[in-house]
N, C-alpha and C positions, 0 to 999 in steps of 0.2 A: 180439632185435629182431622177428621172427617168431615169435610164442610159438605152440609147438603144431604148428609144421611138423617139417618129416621131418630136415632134415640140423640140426645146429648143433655148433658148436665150445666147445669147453671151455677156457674162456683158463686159462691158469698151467699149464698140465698138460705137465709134457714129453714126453710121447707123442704130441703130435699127434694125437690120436683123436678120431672123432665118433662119435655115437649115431646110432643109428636107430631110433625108437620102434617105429614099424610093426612090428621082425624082433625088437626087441630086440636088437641088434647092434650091438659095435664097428667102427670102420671104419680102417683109415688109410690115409689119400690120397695120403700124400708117396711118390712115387717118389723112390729112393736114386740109381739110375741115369739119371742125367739124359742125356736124349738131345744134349746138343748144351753145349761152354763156354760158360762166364760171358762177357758183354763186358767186353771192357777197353779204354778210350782209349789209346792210343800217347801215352805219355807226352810225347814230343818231336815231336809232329805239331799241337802248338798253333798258332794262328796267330791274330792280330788284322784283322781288315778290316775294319772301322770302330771306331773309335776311340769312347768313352763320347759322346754328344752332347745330353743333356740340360744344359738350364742348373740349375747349383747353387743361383744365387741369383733362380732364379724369386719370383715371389710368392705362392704357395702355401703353404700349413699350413706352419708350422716344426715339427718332430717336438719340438722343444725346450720349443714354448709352451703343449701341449697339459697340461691338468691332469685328475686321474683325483681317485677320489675318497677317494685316502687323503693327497691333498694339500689343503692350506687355502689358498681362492679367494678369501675373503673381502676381502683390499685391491687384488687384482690383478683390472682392468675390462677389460683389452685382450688378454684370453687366450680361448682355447675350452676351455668347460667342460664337463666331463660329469656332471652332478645323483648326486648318491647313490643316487636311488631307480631311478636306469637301472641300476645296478649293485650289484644286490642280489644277496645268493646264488642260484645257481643257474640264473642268466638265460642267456640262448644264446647273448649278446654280452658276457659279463660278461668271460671270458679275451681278448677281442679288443678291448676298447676299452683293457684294462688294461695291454695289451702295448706295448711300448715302439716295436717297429718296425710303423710302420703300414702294412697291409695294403689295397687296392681290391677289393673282389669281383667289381665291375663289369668289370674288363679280361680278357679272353681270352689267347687265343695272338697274340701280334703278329708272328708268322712262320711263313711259308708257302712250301713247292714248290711252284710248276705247272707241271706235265711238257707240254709244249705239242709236240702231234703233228699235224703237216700233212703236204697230198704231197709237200712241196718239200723238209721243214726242220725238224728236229725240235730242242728248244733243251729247258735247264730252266732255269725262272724263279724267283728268290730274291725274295719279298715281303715288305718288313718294312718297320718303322718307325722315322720319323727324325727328325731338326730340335732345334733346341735346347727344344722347348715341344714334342714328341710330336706334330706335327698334318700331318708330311709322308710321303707316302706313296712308298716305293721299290720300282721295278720291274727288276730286274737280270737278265741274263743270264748264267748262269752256264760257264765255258768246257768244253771237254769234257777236262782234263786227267785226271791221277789225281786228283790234289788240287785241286778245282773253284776260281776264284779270278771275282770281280765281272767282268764285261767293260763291259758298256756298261748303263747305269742312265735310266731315266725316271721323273720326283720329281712329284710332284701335293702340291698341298698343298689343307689344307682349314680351317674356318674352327673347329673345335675336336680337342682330344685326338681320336685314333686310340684306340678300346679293343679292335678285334678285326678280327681278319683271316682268311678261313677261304676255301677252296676250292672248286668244284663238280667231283666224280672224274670223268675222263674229255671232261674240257669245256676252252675256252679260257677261262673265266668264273671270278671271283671274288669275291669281297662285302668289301666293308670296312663296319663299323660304328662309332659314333660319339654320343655321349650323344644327340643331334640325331637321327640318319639312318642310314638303311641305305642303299648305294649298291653295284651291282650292276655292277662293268665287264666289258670282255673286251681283253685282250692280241693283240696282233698283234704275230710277228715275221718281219718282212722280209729280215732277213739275220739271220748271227751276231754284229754289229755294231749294230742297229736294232733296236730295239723301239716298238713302238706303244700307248699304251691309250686306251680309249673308255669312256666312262661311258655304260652302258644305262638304267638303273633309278635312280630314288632316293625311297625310302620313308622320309615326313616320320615325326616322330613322335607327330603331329595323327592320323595312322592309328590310334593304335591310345588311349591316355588323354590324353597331352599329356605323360607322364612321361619322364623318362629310360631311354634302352633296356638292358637288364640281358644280353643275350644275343640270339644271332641262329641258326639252325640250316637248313641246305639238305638236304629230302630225298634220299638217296644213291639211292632205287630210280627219282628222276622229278625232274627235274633244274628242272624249272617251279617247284615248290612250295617253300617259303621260312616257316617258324616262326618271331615273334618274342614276347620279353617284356621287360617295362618292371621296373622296381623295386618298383614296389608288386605287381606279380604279374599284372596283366593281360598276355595274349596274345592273338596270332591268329593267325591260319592265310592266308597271301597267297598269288596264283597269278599268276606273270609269264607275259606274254601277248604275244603277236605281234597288230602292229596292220598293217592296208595290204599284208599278203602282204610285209614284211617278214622276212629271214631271222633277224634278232635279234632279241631282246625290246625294250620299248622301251616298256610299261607294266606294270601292276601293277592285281590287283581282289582285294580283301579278302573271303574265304570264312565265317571264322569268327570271331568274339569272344567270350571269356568270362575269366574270373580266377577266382587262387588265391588272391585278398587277406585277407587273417589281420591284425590292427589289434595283435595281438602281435607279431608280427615286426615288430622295427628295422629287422633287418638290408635292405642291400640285393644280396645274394646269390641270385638265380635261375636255373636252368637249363631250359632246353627242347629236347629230344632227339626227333626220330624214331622210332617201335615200327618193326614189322614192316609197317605201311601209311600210303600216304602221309596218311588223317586220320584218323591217331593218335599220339598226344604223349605224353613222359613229362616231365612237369612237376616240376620239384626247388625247395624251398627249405631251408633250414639245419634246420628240425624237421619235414619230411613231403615226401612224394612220389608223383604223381597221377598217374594212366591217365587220358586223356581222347581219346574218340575224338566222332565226331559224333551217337553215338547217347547218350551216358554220360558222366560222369565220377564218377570212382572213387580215393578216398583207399586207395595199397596201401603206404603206410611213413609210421610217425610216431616221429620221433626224441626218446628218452627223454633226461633231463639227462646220463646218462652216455656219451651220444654221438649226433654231430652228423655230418649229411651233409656233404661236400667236393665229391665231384665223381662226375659220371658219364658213359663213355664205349658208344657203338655204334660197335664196328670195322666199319672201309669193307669192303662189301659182307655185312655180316653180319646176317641175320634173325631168329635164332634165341636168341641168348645176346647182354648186357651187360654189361658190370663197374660195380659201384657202389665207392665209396670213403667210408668214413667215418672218425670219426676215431678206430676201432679196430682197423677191418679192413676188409679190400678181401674185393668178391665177386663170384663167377660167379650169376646170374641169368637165368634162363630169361623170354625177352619174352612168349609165351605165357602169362595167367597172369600175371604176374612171382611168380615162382614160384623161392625159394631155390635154387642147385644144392650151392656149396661157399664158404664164408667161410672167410678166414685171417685171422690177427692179424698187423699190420707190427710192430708194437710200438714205431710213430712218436710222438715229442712231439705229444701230442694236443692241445698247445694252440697247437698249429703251423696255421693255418684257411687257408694259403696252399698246402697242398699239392691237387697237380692230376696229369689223367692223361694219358697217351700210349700207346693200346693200339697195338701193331703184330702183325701176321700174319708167325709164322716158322713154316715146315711145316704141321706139326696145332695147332700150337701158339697162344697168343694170350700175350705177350709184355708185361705189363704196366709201365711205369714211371713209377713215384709221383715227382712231379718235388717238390721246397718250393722256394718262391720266397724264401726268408728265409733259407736256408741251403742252402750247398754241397753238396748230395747227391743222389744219384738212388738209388731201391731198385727193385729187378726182379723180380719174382714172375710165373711161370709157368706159364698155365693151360693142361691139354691132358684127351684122354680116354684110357682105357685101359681096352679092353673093355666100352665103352659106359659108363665111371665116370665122374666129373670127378676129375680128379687134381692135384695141385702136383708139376713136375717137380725137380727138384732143390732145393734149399736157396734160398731167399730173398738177396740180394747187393745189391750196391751199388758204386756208381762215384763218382767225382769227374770232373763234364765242364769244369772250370773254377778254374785257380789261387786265385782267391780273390773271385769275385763268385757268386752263385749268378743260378741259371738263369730267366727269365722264360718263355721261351720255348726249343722242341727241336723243329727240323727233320730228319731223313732223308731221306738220298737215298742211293736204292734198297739201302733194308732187305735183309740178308744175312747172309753171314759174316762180307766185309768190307765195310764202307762208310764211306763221310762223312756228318758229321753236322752243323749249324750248329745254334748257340744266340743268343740273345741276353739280353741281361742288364738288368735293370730300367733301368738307366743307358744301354739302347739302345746296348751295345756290343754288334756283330757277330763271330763269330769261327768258326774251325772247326778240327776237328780231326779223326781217323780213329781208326775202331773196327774189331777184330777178335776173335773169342772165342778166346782162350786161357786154361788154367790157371796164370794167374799173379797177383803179390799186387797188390794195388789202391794206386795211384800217384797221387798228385798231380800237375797236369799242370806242365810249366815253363814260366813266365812270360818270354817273351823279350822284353826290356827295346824298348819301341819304341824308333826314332832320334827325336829329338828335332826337332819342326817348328820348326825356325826361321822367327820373326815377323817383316816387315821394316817397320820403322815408316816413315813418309810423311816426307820428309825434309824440311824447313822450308826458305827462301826463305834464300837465302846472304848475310852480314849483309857482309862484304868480299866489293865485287865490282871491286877495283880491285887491282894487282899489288902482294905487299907480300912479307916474309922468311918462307916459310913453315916455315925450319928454325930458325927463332925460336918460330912460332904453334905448331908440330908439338911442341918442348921442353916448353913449357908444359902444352897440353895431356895429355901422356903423367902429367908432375907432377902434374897431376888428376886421369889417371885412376889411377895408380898407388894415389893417396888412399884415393880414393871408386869402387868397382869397380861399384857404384845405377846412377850418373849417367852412366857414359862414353859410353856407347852414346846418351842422347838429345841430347845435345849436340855431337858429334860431326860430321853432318852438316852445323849451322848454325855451325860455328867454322873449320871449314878451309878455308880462304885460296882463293881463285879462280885464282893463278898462283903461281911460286915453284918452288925448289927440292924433288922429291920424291924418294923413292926411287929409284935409279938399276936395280938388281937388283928390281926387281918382278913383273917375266918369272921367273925364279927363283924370290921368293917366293911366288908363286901354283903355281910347279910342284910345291914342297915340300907344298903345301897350309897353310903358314903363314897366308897371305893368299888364300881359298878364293874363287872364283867359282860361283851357283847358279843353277840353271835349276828351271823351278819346272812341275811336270806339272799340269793340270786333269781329269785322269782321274777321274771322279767316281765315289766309292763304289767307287775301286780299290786295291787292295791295293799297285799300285806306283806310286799317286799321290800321291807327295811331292816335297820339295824334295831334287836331288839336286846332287853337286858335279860340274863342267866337269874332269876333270883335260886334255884334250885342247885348246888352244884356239887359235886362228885367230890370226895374226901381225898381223892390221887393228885385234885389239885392245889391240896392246902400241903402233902405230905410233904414237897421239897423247902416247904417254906416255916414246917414247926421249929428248928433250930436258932431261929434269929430272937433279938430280944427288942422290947419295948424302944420305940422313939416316935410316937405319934401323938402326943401333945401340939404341938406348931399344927404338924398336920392337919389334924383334926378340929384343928379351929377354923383355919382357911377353909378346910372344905363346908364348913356348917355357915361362916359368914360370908366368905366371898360368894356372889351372884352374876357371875359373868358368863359372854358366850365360850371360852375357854377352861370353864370348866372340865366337864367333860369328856373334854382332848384330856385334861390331864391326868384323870382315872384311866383312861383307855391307856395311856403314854405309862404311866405309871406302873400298874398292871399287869400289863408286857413286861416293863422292865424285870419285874419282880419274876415274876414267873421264866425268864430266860436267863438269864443269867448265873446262877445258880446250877445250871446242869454240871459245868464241869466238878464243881464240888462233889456231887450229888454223884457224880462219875469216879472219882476218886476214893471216895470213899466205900465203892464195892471193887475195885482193883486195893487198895489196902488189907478190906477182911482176905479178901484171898490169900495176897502173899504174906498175911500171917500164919496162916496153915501148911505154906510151903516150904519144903528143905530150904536147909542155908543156901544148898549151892543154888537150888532152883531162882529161889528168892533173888541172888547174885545176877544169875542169868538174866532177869526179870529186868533188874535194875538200868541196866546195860541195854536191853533193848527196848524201854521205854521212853519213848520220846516227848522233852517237854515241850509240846509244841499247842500254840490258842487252841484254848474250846469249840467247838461248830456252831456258828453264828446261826438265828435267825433272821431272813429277812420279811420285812413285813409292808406289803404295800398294798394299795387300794388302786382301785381302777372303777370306771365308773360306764357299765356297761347302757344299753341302752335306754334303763326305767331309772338312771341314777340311783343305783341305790350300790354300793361300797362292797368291797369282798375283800379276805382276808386271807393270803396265800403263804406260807408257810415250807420254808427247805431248810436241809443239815448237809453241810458238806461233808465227808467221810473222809478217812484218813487212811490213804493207802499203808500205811505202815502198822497204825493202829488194828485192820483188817488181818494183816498176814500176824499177828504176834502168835493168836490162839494155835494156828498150826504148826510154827517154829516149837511151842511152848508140848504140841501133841505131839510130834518128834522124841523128845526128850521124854516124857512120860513113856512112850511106846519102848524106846530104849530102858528106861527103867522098869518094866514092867517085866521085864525077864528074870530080875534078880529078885523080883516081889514076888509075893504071895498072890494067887488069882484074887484074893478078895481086898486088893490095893483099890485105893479113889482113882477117877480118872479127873484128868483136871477138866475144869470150866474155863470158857473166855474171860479172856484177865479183863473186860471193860464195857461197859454198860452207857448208851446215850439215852435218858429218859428224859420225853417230852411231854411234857402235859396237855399242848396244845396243838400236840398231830398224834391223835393214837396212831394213825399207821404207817408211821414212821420210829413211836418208840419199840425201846426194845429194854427186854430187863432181863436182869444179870440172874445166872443160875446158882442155886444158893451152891455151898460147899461142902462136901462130903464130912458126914460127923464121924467116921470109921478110922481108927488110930492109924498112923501111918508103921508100915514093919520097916524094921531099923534098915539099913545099906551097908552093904559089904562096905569095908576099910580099905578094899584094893580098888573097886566102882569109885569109892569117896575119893582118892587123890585122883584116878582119872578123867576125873571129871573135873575137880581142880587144875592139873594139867593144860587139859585143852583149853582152858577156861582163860590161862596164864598166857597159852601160846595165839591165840585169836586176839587179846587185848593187844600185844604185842604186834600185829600184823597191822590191826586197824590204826594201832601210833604210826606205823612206819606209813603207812599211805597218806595217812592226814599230812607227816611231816613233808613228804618226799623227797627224804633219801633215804639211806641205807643204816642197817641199825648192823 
């Protein structure tokens, strides 16, 4: 690759040996004595905290419809095609267009620490990406356990794909970038429970050609300066600014423009890194690699057909040395100069163009890991010095961070011996797991079966709302579902009977868990934000339901022998029903005690102006906010008529209270809505006064009769309309 310099490696050779022309001298690099174990994941320290959240059935490329060019196009018009002549021998996208699993080169890391250090309150912040379309941004606090787990999340969203996500060291600031914009925020957090973000900055991408941004890079030594590049190769060099004697940025002024544009390059794979000064750039695409400072620019790598750049890393805080990654070997390079030091071979599928890097700082050490995004693996290779040499310390290795998805993205926090580490997965699943270096053999991790979210579907408008044999309705149904195990769950809701005989032991069945009760957490983006089951529960919610008698035979077989995914729906479904339906009963029956206690005429009154009109439904629907996890909302429509009765009804008390005795009852609201499953929305009925009522005058008695005679008579004549 550097024909004619000092170090180079001898592939195929099992000596690890290099040359050194200058001495004529062998060399070899590998220390046998490796200062420090291999990492290895705790095999049983898996965990999931977000659940995969991309949609499946986006409308994006189908990997299915794509035709290469040893396939025949020729009658098929609604496919994307790749011409022959792109894919001729020895082109630099020829192995990448032809590959089955397609690759982005435009996306980064979409997960990020930011270690947030204040006087008050020092938190670490989990940045990643999310939404069913990749375009929402999450900001989480992480708890300070051993095993860190989501606390409290802030979600921005934005108006395209998320493709990179990258940190300022040492700063409350971050950058997220986006095909569109570069967007510059800063984190506040106010407690361990609160989090804040602000957007400072946002850099169109009219800045720089109009193309799509290809990478984003923040000077590590000057925390102002900010490198972009587009797809086609143009860059520049930006300086965020404080404007008004403000203490945050809040603008942006473009320094430099210039590009690497090459009319050969397809690809749209670029990189833009930092040297040792803040204006100086090392510029990467798939066949060459540029020094550019503001005095120069300087072509110092041109990749031959037998191998192709991937990726290039400057470790945080480092001046001196890079690692370059190609797709035959990974190297230590001198930024001075870039200036060979030591190349290795990984001896990775070279036609793997998804693999990327992860340098970390362990002692002397720089700690490399070659992550693929297309396959399960991580390889480690470890640069260090000895005796002012470059060395490889021990053997080259490999891990598994992930039962069976591979890694998009690899977070650490706080690099060591032992640490936590979070990944996420193309499919924008979150997870994390714990590393430790020991010598031992390399583990798959264990995939612990998630609980299964149950969905509860919006239960439809009840088709019997009048009293009928529900241990008739309940027979039938069960013969259906027995059937057809699809359907039982959606029909369910709209088929059970509004009154009637129900299960008498349902108190018991719920305790057994046969017939489960669930409460449903809104913990966003938390790992114990699910639907969980009530086994404990409050006696107000069995009280509407002791009247009913025995029919849980059928029931209670299905539920002990059937094993299906529709289980569960059907307790949930079931549940509800039981519990809602029943109010107006439950409502009736405290407007009856009443108007047994009330005078005839009252009672009369009563009659007359109670309206039989449907009970107030619940509606019950699920939504699925950003950690997917199910919520449970709950309304009663009210009854303008139902509302005005107690004061028409205080009226008439207040008129009679002249010819009573001061120690007369005053009445109560003739109607009570109790809900079991919104306390603050039930309401309960006032009991009724135990005090005798004193007799009524005989001359009050017919005049009350009276008007009683002549109002019916008014409301005939409007109903009829005409004249009586």
């Amino acid at each position: 690759m550097w024909p004619g310099k000092n170090v180079h490696l001898t592939y195929g050779v099992d000596g690890t040996c290099t040359f050194d022309r200058a001495n004529d001298s062998f060399d070899f690099p590998r220390v046998r004595g490796a200062k420090s174990n291999p990492l290895r994941p705790l095999k049983s320290s898996y965990h999931c905290l977000v659940p995969p959240q991309l949609d499946q059935r986006s409308e994006d490329i189908d990997t299915g419809s794509i035709k290469t060019a040893s396939e025949i196009a020729d009658h098929t018009a609604d496919t994307y095609f790749v011409p022959k002549s792109l894919l001729k021998a020895g082109h630099q996208e020829s192995l990448a267009a032809q590959d089955h699993k397609i690759y982005d080169p435009t996306y980064g890391d979409l997960l990020a620490i930011l270690r947030y250090d204040a006087s008050r309150i020092t938190a670490n912040l989990l940045i990643s990406t999310t939404g069913s379309y990749g375009n929402i941004l999450a900001v989480s606090i992480l708890d300070s356990s051993e095993m860190p787990a989501l606390s409290t999340t802030k979600a921005i969203q934005f108006n395209s794909r998320i493709k990179q996500i990258f940190t300022i060291p040492e700063t409350r600031h971050f950058g997220v970038r986006t095909s569109v914009s570069v967007s510059i925020f800063e984190a506040h957090v106010e407690s361990k429970f609160s989090v804040g973000v602000a957007r400072l900055v946002e850099i169109p991408q009219e800045s720089l050609a109009g193309q799509a941004f290809a990478d984003a890079c923040v000077c590590p030594q000057m925390e102002a300066y900010i490198a972009l590049i587009d797809v086609k190769g143009n860059f520049g060099l930006f300086k965020l600014i404080k404007r008004d004697l403000d203490r945050n940025f809040n603008d942006y002024r473009r320094l430099y423009l210039s590009t690497i544009h090459d009319p050969a390059e397809l690809s749209n794979f670029k990189r833009v890194r930092f040297s040792q000064q803040n204006d100086e750039l090392l510029l990467m695409s798939r066949s060459s690699l540029h020094l550019w400072s503001s005095r120069q620019q300087v072509c110092k790598v041109v990749a031959n057909y037998w191998s192709r750049l991937l990726d290039l890393c400057v470790p945080n805080g480092q001046t001196d040395y890079c690692i370059l990654l190609t797709t035959r070997e990974i190297s230590l390079v001198q930024l001075s100069g870039f200036e060979l030091v030591l190349g290795w071979s990984h001896h990775l599928d070279g036609q793997d163009l998804s693999l990327k890097l992860s340098v970390q700082r362990y002692k002397d050490m720089f700690e490399c890991h070659i992550i693929s995004q297309i396959n399960p693996l991580v390889l480690v290779v470890s640069f260090g010095f000895l005796n002012g040499k470059a060395r490889i310390f021990g053997d080259p290795y490999f891990y598994v961070p992930h039962p069976t998805e591979p890694a998009q993205s690899i977070a650490f926090l706080d690099y060591g011996t032992k640490f936590v580490f979070f990944q996420l997965t193309r499919e924008l699943e979150i997870s994390r797991m714990q590393m430790q270096r020991s010598e031992g053999d390399v583990e798959v991790p264990e995939k612990k079966l998630p609980k299964t979210q149950e969905t509860i579907p919006a239960l439809p408008k009840f088709l019997d709302t009048t009293t009928s044999n529900c241990g008739d309705e309940a027979a039938k149904l069960l013969e259906k579902f027995a059937a057809d195990e699809n359907d039982m769950y959606l029909s369910l809701g709209s088929l059970v009977p509004t009154a009637g005989p129900v299960p008498g032991n349902l108190e018991s069945l719920v305790a057994q868990n046969e017939l489960v009760v669930y409460d449903a957490s809104e913990r966003l983006f938390s790992d114990l934000g699910q639907i969980q089951r009530l086994h404990s529960l409050p006696d107000g919610l069995f009280r509407p339901l002791r009247q009913f008698e025995n029919r849980e035979s059928r029931l209670k077989s299905i539920l002990q022998n059937k094993r299906s995914p529709c289980l569960d729906r059907i307790n949930i479904n079931l549940g509800l029903s039981l519990l809602t339906v029943h109010k107006k009963n439950q409502g009736d029956r405290g407007i009856e005690e009443i108007r047994s206690q009330l005078p005839f005429e009252l009672a009369a009154l009563l009659d007359q102006w109670r309206p039989h009109e449907p009970h107030g439904t619940s509606i019950f629907s699920h939504t699925e906010p950003l950690s997917q996890v199910p919520a449970i909302s709950t309304s009663q429509s009210s009854k303008k008529k139902l509302k005005t009765r107690p004061s028409k009804l205080a009226g008439f008390s207040q008129r009679l209270s002249q010819s009573r005795p001061p120690r007369s009852s005053q009445l109560v609201p003739s109607s009570s809505q109790i809900s079991t499953l919104s306390p603050a929305s039930s309401q309960t009925a006032s009991p009724p006064s135990s005090q005798p009522e004193a007799p009524v005058p005989s001359q009050l008695r017919s005049s009350l009769l009276t008007q009683s005679t002549s109002s019916q008579k008014k409301r005939k004549k409007r109903k009829l309309g005409g004249f009586m």
